[in-house]
N, C-alpha and C positions, 0 to 999 in steps of 0.2 A: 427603421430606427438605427440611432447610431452609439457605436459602445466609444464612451469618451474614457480616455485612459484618465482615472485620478491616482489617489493616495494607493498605491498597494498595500498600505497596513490594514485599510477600512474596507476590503475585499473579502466579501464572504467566502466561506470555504467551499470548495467544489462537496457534491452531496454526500461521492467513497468517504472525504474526510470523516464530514458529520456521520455515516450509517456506520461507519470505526467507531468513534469516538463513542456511540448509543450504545454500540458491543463492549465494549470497554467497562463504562459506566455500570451497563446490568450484569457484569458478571462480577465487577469489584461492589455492589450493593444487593445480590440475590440475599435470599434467605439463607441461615446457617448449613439448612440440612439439603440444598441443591449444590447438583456438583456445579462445578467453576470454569469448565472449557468451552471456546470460544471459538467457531472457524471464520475466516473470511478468506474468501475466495475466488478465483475470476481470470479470463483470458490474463495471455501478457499482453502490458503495454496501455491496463487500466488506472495503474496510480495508484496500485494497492502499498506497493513498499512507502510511498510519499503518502498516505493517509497513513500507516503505521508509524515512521520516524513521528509525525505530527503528537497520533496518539501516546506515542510514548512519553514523547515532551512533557504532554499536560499530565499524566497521569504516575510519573516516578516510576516509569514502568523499564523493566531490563529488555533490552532489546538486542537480538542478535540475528546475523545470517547464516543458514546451513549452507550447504553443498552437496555435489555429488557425493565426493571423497569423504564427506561428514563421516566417522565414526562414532560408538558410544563414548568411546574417550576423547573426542576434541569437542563432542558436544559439552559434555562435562565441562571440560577445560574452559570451554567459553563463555561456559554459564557461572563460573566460579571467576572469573575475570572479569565479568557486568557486574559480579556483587563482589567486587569490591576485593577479590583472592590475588593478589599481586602474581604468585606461583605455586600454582596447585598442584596438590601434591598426593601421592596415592592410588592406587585399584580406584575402577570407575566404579566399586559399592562405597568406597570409601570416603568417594568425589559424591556421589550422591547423596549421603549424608550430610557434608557438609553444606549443601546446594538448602537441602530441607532446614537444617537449622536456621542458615541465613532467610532462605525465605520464610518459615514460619515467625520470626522476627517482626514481619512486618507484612498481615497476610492479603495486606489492601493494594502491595505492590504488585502489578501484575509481570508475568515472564510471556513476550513476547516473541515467537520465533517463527521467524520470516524464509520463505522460501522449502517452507516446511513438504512440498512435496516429493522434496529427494529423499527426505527419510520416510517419508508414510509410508512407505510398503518394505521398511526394514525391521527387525522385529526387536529395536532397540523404539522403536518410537515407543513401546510401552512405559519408556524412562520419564516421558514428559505426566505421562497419567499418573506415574507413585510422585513426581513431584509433586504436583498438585494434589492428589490425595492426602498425602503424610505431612505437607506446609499449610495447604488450606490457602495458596495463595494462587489468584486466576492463569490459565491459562490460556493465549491465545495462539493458534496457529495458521500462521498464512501462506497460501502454495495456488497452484495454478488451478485450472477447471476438473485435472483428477482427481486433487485432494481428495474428495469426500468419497468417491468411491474406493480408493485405495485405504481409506479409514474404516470403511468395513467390515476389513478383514479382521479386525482386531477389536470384538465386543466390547472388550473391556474397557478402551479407551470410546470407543462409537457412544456407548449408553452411558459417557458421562459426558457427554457435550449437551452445552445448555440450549446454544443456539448458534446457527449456521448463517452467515452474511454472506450474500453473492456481490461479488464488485460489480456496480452499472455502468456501459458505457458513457461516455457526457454526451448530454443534452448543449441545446442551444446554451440555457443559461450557465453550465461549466463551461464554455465555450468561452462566453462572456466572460464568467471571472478568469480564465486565463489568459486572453487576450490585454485584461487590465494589467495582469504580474508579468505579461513578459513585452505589449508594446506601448510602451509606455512613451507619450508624447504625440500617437499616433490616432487619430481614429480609424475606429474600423467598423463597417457595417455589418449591418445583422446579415445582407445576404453573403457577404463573402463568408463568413463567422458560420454562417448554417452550411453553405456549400462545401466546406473544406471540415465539419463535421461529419456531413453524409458520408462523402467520400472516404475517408477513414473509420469510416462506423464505428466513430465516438470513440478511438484510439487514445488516451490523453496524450500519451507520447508524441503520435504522429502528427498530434493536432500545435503545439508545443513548437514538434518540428517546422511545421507549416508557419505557426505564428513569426518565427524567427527570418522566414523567407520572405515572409509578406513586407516584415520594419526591412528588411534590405534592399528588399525591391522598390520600396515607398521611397528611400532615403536615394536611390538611383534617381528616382524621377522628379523629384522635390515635390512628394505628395506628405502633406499632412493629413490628409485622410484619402482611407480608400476605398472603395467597393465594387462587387461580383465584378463591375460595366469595367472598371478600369484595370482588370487581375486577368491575364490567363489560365485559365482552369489545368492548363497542360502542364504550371509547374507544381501544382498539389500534386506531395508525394504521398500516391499510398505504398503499393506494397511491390509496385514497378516502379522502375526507372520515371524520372520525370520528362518532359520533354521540354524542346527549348526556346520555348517561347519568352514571353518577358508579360510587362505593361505594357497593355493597350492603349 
Protein backbone atom coordinates (compact mmCIF):
# COMPACT_ATOMS: atom_id res chain seq x y z
CA UNK A 1 0.00 0.00 0.00
CA UNK A 2 0.95 3.42 -0.74
CA UNK A 3 0.48 6.65 1.71
CA UNK A 4 -0.25 9.30 -0.85
CA UNK A 5 0.48 12.74 0.76
CA UNK A 6 -2.89 14.88 0.61
CA UNK A 7 -4.56 17.95 2.52
CA UNK A 8 -2.62 18.00 5.88
CA UNK A 9 -5.68 19.71 7.43
CA UNK A 10 -7.87 16.44 6.68
CA UNK A 11 -5.11 14.26 8.59
CA UNK A 12 -6.33 12.32 11.53
CA UNK A 13 -4.74 12.90 14.72
CA UNK A 14 -2.06 10.47 15.68
CA UNK A 15 -3.87 8.10 18.66
CA UNK A 16 -1.44 10.21 22.09
CA UNK A 17 -3.52 13.13 20.50
CA UNK A 18 -7.01 11.60 20.70
CA UNK A 19 -6.06 9.31 24.16
CA UNK A 20 -5.10 13.29 25.51
CA UNK A 21 -7.86 14.86 24.34
CA UNK A 22 -10.50 11.61 26.02
CA UNK A 23 -8.29 12.71 29.38
CA UNK A 24 -9.09 16.07 29.04
CA UNK A 25 -12.67 15.77 28.15
CA UNK A 26 -13.28 13.15 31.42
CA UNK A 27 -11.85 15.16 33.67
CA UNK A 28 -13.38 18.55 32.48
CA UNK A 29 -17.08 16.42 32.51
CA UNK A 30 -16.65 14.00 35.67
CA UNK A 31 -19.12 14.16 38.36
CA UNK A 32 -19.09 17.10 40.86
CA UNK A 33 -17.96 14.96 43.82
CA UNK A 34 -14.81 13.02 41.79
CA UNK A 35 -11.59 14.58 42.13
CA UNK A 36 -10.23 16.28 38.78
CA UNK A 37 -6.43 14.99 38.28
CA UNK A 38 -5.19 13.64 35.28
CA UNK A 39 -1.69 12.05 34.31
CA UNK A 40 -0.33 11.32 31.04
CA UNK A 41 2.73 9.80 30.65
CA UNK A 42 5.42 7.94 28.69
CA UNK A 43 9.08 7.56 27.32
CA UNK A 44 10.68 10.72 25.76
CA UNK A 45 10.36 11.34 22.23
CA UNK A 46 6.46 9.90 22.19
CA UNK A 47 4.54 13.26 21.37
CA UNK A 48 3.29 13.68 24.65
CA UNK A 49 4.13 17.66 24.83
CA UNK A 50 2.53 17.83 20.79
CA UNK A 51 -0.58 15.95 22.05
CA UNK A 52 -0.81 18.58 25.10
CA UNK A 53 -0.16 22.07 23.13
CA UNK A 54 -3.10 20.26 20.68
CA UNK A 55 -5.16 19.54 23.81
CA UNK A 56 -4.90 22.65 25.13
CA UNK A 57 -5.81 24.54 21.90
CA UNK A 58 -9.29 22.94 21.95
CA UNK A 59 -9.99 22.93 25.43
CA UNK A 60 -9.02 26.80 26.85
CA UNK A 61 -6.75 25.07 28.81
CA UNK A 62 -3.49 26.97 30.74
CA UNK A 63 -0.66 25.39 29.75
CA UNK A 64 2.77 25.53 31.02
CA UNK A 65 6.50 23.84 31.15
CA UNK A 66 8.36 22.97 34.30
CA UNK A 67 11.95 22.36 34.79
CA UNK A 68 14.63 21.25 36.78
CA UNK A 69 15.31 24.68 38.44
CA UNK A 70 11.31 24.98 38.67
CA UNK A 71 10.63 26.46 42.29
CA UNK A 72 7.28 26.81 44.28
CA UNK A 73 7.56 30.42 43.36
CA UNK A 74 8.15 30.37 39.49
CA UNK A 75 5.71 27.68 39.38
CA UNK A 76 3.36 30.15 40.83
CA UNK A 77 4.62 32.83 38.64
CA UNK A 78 3.85 30.86 35.65
CA UNK A 79 0.69 30.00 36.52
CA UNK A 80 -0.36 33.39 37.26
CA UNK A 81 1.08 34.57 33.74
CA UNK A 82 -1.28 31.76 31.55
CA UNK A 83 -4.17 33.31 33.44
CA UNK A 84 -3.81 36.29 32.41
CA UNK A 85 -1.50 38.11 35.76
CA UNK A 86 0.80 40.40 33.65
CA UNK A 87 3.15 40.72 37.07
CA UNK A 88 2.67 38.68 39.86
CA UNK A 89 3.08 39.77 42.77
CA UNK A 90 3.43 38.34 46.48
CA UNK A 91 4.52 35.27 48.85
CA UNK A 92 3.87 32.01 46.96
CA UNK A 93 0.60 31.61 49.60
CA UNK A 94 -0.37 34.66 48.21
CA UNK A 95 0.27 33.74 44.42
CA UNK A 96 -1.65 30.71 45.26
CA UNK A 97 -4.73 32.34 46.09
CA UNK A 98 -4.84 34.42 43.42
CA UNK A 99 -4.03 31.21 40.88
CA UNK A 100 -7.50 29.57 42.94
CA UNK A 101 -9.71 32.60 42.43
CA UNK A 102 -8.75 32.84 38.78
CA UNK A 103 -9.27 29.39 38.19
CA UNK A 104 -12.26 28.80 40.15
CA UNK A 105 -13.64 31.44 37.82
CA UNK A 106 -13.96 29.15 35.24
CA UNK A 107 -13.62 25.57 36.57
CA UNK A 108 -14.10 23.76 33.08
CA UNK A 109 -10.66 25.53 32.22
CA UNK A 110 -8.12 22.97 32.73
CA UNK A 111 -4.30 23.87 34.10
CA UNK A 112 -1.99 21.79 32.19
CA UNK A 113 1.54 21.15 33.36
CA UNK A 114 4.04 19.69 31.14
CA UNK A 115 7.13 18.04 31.90
CA UNK A 116 5.65 17.60 35.41
CA UNK A 117 8.40 14.98 36.40
CA UNK A 118 11.01 17.33 37.69
CA UNK A 119 8.78 18.42 40.35
CA UNK A 120 6.99 15.22 41.31
CA UNK A 121 9.27 14.15 43.77
CA UNK A 122 9.48 17.90 45.33
CA UNK A 123 7.12 18.42 47.98
CA UNK A 124 5.82 21.68 46.49
CA UNK A 125 4.02 19.48 43.87
CA UNK A 126 1.33 19.37 46.67
CA UNK A 127 0.57 23.03 45.35
CA UNK A 128 -0.87 21.47 42.09
CA UNK A 129 -3.41 19.20 44.42
CA UNK A 130 -4.92 22.53 46.63
CA UNK A 131 -5.21 24.06 43.18
CA UNK A 132 -7.26 21.96 42.08
CA UNK A 133 -9.04 21.12 45.28
CA UNK A 134 -9.93 24.84 46.35
CA UNK A 135 -10.82 25.92 42.13
CA UNK A 136 -12.50 22.68 41.38
CA UNK A 137 -10.71 23.21 38.13
CA UNK A 138 -9.03 19.93 36.18
CA UNK A 139 -5.62 19.11 36.63
CA UNK A 140 -3.38 17.63 34.23
CA UNK A 141 0.04 16.47 34.73
CA UNK A 142 2.51 15.28 32.04
CA UNK A 143 6.19 13.88 32.76
CA UNK A 144 8.11 11.00 31.75
CA UNK A 145 7.77 7.10 32.62
CA UNK A 146 8.64 8.06 36.58
CA UNK A 147 6.09 10.24 36.99
CA UNK A 148 3.76 7.98 38.57
CA UNK A 149 5.86 6.31 40.75
CA UNK A 150 7.32 9.42 42.02
CA UNK A 151 3.57 10.55 42.68
CA UNK A 152 3.38 7.98 45.22
CA UNK A 153 5.08 9.43 47.50
CA UNK A 154 2.57 12.00 48.10
CA UNK A 155 -1.10 10.30 48.94
CA UNK A 156 -2.59 13.11 48.91
CA UNK A 157 -2.17 14.14 45.59
CA UNK A 158 -1.96 9.96 44.37
CA UNK A 159 -5.77 9.40 45.59
CA UNK A 160 -7.04 12.23 43.90
CA UNK A 161 -6.05 11.38 40.33
CA UNK A 162 -8.93 10.23 38.38
CA UNK A 163 -7.18 8.52 35.67
CA UNK A 164 -3.58 7.69 34.52
CA UNK A 165 -2.87 7.76 30.42
CA UNK A 166 0.36 5.99 29.14
CA UNK A 167 1.79 7.61 25.92
CA UNK A 168 1.84 4.72 22.89
CA UNK A 169 4.37 4.40 20.73
CA UNK A 170 3.18 4.88 16.91
CA UNK A 171 1.86 2.19 15.03
CA UNK A 172 1.92 1.92 11.26
CA UNK A 173 -1.16 4.11 10.96
CA UNK A 174 0.63 7.35 13.17
CA UNK A 175 3.20 6.55 10.92
CA UNK A 176 0.96 7.25 8.25
CA UNK A 177 -0.54 10.40 9.36
CA UNK A 178 2.90 11.74 9.87
CA UNK A 179 4.38 10.84 6.82
CA UNK A 180 1.14 12.87 5.35
CA UNK A 181 2.23 16.32 7.75
CA UNK A 182 5.70 16.27 6.95
CA UNK A 183 6.15 14.63 3.22
CA UNK A 184 4.05 16.22 1.44
CA UNK A 185 4.21 15.87 -2.41
CA UNK A 186 5.92 12.49 -1.91
CA UNK A 187 4.74 9.07 -1.79
CA UNK A 188 5.66 6.74 0.65
CA UNK A 189 5.22 3.22 1.17
CA UNK A 190 3.91 1.28 3.74
CA UNK A 191 7.11 -0.75 3.93
CA UNK A 192 9.45 1.93 4.23
CA UNK A 193 6.66 3.68 6.63
CA UNK A 194 6.71 0.14 8.91
CA UNK A 195 10.48 -0.31 8.66
CA UNK A 196 11.69 3.03 9.93
CA UNK A 197 8.92 2.47 12.70
CA UNK A 198 10.25 -0.79 13.88
CA UNK A 199 13.59 0.60 13.94
CA UNK A 200 12.78 3.41 16.32
CA UNK A 201 10.17 1.65 18.19
CA UNK A 202 7.53 3.89 17.36
CA UNK A 203 9.74 6.98 18.38
CA UNK A 204 7.34 9.97 17.02
CA UNK A 205 10.40 12.12 17.16
CA UNK A 206 12.80 9.89 15.54
CA UNK A 207 10.24 8.80 13.09
CA UNK A 208 9.63 12.67 11.99
CA UNK A 209 13.33 12.75 12.00
CA UNK A 210 13.38 9.88 9.56
CA UNK A 211 10.48 11.25 7.48
CA UNK A 212 12.50 14.49 6.82
CA UNK A 213 15.43 12.31 5.39
CA UNK A 214 13.45 10.25 3.33
CA UNK A 215 11.84 13.95 1.25
CA UNK A 216 15.71 14.70 0.86
CA UNK A 217 16.89 11.78 -0.19
CA UNK A 218 13.63 11.37 -2.67
CA UNK A 219 14.27 14.97 -3.91
CA UNK A 220 18.27 13.76 -4.56
CA UNK A 221 17.08 11.31 -6.75
CA UNK A 222 13.96 12.60 -8.45
CA UNK A 223 11.74 10.23 -6.84
CA UNK A 224 8.21 10.95 -6.41
CA UNK A 225 7.63 8.07 -4.55
CA UNK A 226 9.49 5.67 -2.57
CA UNK A 227 9.82 2.41 -0.85
CA UNK A 228 11.75 -0.19 1.66
CA UNK A 229 13.49 -1.60 -2.49
CA UNK A 230 14.64 2.02 -3.21
CA UNK A 231 15.85 3.40 0.71
CA UNK A 232 18.96 2.19 2.59
CA UNK A 233 18.04 1.06 5.81
CA UNK A 234 21.64 2.17 6.98
CA UNK A 235 20.47 5.95 6.86
CA UNK A 236 17.45 5.32 9.43
CA UNK A 237 18.41 7.02 12.43
CA UNK A 238 17.82 5.33 15.63
CA UNK A 239 19.71 6.01 18.55
CA UNK A 240 23.34 5.41 16.65
CA UNK A 241 25.05 7.30 14.22
CA UNK A 242 23.53 6.58 10.70
CA UNK A 243 25.72 5.28 8.15
CA UNK A 244 26.38 6.33 4.75
CA UNK A 245 24.60 5.02 2.39
CA UNK A 246 22.03 6.77 0.12
CA UNK A 247 19.27 5.53 -2.45
CA UNK A 248 19.44 2.49 -4.09
Amino acid sequence: MTTNIADVKRTAPLKNVVAFNSLVKKLINREPDMPGIGVFYGRSGLGKTKSAIYGASTSRAVYLEVGQYTTARTLMRAILIELGEQRPKGCVDEMISQAIFRLAADPSRPLIVDEAHWIAAKRFIDVLRELHVKSRAPVIMIGEEMLPANLEVYERVHNRILDWVAAQPCDLDDTRTLARAYCAGLQVRDDLLEEICTRVAGNTRRIVVNLARVVEEAKKAGRAAIGLADYDVALISTHKAPGPGGLK
